[in-house]
PyMOL commands that place a pseudoatom at each C-alpha (Angstrom):
pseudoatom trace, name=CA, resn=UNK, resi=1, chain=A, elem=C, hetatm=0, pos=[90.743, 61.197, 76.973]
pseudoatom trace, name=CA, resn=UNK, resi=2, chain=A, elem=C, hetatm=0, pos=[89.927, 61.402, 80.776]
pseudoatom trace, name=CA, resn=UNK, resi=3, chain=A, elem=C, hetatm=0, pos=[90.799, 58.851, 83.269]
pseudoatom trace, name=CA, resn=UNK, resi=4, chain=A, elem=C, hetatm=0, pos=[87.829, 57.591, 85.370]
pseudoatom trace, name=CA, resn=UNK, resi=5, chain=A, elem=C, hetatm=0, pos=[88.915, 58.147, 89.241]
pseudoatom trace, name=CA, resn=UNK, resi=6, chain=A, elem=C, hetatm=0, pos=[87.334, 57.085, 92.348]
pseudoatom trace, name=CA, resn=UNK, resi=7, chain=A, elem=C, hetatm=0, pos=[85.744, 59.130, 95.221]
pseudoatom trace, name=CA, resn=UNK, resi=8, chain=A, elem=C, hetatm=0, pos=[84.208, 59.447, 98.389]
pseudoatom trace, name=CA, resn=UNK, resi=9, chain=A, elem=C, hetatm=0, pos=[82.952, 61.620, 99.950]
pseudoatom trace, name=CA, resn=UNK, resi=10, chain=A, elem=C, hetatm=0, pos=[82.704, 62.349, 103.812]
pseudoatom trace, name=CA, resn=UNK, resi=11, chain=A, elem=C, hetatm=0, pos=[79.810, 63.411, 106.075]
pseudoatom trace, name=CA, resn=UNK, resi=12, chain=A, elem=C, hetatm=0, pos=[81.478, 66.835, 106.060]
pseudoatom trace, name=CA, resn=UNK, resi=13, chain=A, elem=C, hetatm=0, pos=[80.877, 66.918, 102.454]
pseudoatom trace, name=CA, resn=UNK, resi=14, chain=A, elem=C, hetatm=0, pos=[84.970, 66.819, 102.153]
pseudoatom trace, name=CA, resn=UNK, resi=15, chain=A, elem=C, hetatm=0, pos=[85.371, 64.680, 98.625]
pseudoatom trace, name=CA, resn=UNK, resi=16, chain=A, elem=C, hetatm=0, pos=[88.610, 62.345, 97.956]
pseudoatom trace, name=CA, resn=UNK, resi=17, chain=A, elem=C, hetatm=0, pos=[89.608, 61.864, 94.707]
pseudoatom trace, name=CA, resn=UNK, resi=18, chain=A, elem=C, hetatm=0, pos=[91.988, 58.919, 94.418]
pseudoatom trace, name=CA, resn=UNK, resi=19, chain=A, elem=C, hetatm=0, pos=[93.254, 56.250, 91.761]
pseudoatom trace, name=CA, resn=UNK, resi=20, chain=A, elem=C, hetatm=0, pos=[90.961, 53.812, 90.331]
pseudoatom trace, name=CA, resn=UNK, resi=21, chain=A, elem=C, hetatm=0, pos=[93.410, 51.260, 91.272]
pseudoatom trace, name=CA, resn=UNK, resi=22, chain=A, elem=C, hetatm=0, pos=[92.875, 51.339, 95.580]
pseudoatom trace, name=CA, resn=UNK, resi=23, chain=A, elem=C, hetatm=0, pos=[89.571, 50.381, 96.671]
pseudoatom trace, name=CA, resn=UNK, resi=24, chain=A, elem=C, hetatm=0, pos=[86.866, 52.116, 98.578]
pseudoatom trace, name=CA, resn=UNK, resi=25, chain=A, elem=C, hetatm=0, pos=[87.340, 50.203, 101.318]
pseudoatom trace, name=CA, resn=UNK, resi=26, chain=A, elem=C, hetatm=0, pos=[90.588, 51.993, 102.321]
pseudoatom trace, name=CA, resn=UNK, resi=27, chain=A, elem=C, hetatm=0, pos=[88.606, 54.894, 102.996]
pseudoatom trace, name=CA, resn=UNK, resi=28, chain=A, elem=C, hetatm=0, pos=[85.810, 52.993, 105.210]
pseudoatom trace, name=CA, resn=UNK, resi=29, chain=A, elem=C, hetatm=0, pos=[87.428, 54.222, 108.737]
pseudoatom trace, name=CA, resn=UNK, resi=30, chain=A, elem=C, hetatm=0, pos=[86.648, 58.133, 107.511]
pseudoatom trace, name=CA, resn=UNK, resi=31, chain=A, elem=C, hetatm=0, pos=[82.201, 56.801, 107.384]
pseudoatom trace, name=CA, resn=UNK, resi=32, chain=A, elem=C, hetatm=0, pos=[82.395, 58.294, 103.745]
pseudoatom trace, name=CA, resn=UNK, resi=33, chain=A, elem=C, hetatm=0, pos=[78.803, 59.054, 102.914]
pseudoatom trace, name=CA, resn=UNK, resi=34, chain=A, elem=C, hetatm=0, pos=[78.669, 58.433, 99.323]
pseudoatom trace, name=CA, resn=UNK, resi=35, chain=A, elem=C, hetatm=0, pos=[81.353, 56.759, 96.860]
pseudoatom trace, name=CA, resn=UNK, resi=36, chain=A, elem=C, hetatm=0, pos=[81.571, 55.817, 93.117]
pseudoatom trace, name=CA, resn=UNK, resi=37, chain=A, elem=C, hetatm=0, pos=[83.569, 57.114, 90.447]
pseudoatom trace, name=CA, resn=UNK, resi=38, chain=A, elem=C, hetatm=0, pos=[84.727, 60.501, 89.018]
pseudoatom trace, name=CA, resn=UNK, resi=39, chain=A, elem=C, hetatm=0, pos=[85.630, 61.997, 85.681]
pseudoatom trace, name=CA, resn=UNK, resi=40, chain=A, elem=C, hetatm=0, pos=[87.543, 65.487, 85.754]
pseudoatom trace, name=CA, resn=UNK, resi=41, chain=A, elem=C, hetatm=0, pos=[86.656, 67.230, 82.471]
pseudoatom trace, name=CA, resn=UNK, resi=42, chain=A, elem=C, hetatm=0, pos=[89.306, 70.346, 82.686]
pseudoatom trace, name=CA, resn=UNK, resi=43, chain=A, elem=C, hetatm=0, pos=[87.365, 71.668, 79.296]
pseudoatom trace, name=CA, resn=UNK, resi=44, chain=A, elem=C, hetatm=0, pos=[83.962, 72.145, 81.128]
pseudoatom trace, name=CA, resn=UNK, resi=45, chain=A, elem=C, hetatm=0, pos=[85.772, 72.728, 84.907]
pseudoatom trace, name=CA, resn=UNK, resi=46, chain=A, elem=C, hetatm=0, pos=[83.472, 70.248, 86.186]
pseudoatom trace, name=CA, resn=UNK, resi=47, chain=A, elem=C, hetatm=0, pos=[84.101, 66.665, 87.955]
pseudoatom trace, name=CA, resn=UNK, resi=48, chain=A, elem=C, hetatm=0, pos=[81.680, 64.580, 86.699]
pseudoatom trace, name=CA, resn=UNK, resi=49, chain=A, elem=C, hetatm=0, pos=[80.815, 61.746, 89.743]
pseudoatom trace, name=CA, resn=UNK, resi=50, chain=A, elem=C, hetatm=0, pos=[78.745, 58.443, 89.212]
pseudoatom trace, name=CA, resn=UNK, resi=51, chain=A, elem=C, hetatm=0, pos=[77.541, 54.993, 89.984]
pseudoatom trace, name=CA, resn=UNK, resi=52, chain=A, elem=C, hetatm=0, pos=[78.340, 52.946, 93.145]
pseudoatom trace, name=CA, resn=UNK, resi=53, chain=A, elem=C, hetatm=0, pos=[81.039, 51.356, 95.602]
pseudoatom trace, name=CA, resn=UNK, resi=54, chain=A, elem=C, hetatm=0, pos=[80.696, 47.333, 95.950]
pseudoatom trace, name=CA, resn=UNK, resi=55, chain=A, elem=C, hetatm=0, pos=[83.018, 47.452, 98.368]
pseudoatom trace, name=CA, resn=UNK, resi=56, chain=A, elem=C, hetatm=0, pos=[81.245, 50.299, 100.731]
pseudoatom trace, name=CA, resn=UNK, resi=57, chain=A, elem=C, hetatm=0, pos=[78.191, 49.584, 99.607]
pseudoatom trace, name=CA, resn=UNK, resi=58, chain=A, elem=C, hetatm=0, pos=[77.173, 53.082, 98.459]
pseudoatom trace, name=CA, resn=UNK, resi=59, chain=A, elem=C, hetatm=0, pos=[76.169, 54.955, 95.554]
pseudoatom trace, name=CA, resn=UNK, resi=60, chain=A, elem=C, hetatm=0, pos=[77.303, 58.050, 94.049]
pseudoatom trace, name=CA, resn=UNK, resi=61, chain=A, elem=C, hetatm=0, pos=[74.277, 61.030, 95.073]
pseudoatom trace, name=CA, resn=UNK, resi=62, chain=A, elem=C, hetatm=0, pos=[75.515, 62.192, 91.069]
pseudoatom trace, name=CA, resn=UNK, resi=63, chain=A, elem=C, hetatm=0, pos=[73.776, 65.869, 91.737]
pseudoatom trace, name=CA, resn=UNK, resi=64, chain=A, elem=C, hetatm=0, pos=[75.075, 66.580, 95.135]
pseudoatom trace, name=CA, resn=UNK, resi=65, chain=A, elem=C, hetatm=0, pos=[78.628, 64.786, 94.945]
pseudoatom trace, name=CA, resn=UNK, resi=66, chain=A, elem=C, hetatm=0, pos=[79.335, 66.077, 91.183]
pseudoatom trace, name=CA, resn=UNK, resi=67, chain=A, elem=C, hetatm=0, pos=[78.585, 69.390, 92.898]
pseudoatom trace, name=CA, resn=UNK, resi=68, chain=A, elem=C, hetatm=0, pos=[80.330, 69.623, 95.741]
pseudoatom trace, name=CA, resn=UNK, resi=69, chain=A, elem=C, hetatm=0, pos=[83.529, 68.298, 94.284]
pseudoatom trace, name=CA, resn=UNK, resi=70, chain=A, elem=C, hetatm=0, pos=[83.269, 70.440, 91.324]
pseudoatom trace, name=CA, resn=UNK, resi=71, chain=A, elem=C, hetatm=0, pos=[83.216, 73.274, 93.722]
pseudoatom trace, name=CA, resn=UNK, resi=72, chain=A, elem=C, hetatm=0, pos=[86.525, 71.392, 95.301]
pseudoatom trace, name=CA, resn=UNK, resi=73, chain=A, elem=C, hetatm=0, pos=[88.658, 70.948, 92.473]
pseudoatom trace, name=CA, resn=UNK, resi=74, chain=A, elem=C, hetatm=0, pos=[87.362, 74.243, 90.293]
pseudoatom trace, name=CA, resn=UNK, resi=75, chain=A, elem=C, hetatm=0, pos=[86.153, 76.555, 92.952]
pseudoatom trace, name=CA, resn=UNK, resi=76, chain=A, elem=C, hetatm=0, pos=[82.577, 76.931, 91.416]
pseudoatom trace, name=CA, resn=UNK, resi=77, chain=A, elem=C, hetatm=0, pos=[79.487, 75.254, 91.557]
pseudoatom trace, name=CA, resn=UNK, resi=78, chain=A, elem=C, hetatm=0, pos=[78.779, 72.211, 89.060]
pseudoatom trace, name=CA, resn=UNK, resi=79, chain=A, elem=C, hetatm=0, pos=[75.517, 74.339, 88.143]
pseudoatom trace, name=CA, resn=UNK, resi=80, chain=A, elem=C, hetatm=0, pos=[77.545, 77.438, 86.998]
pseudoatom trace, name=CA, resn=UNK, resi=81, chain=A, elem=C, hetatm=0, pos=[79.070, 75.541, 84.485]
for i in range(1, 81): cmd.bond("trace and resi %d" % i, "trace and resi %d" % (i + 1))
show_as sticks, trace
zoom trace
């Protein structure tokens, strides 16, 4: 079973991955871009990202953040998977 994580991610296109237990907001002094929450499937070597930050008041971009922290955490592209 995976553990749903949280994210940002930062105008630099930089994504943090962090426990679902802080909130968003502790990353609000960075100007994260996009936020929501993350699932890291090690089977598929993709990081699956989705749906929105109350706290921020963001959403997830699901294409373009899944992607770029794929790329992160696996060192390929979500769409080579």
């Amino acid at each position: 079973m995976s553990t749903i994580q949280k994210f940002v991610r930062l105008p630099n296109n930089e994504v943090i991955i962090f426990s679902n237990k802080i909130e968003h907001l502790a990353f609000s002094k960075l100007n994260p871009i996009s936020a929501g929450f993350c699932v890291i499937d090690i089977d598929d070597k993709r990081v699956n990202c989705f749906g929105e930050s109350h706290t921020l008041q963001l959403e997830a971009d699901e294409y373009v953040d899944t992607d770029h922290a794929t790329s992160q955490i696996f060192g390929s592209s979500s769409r080579e998977n």
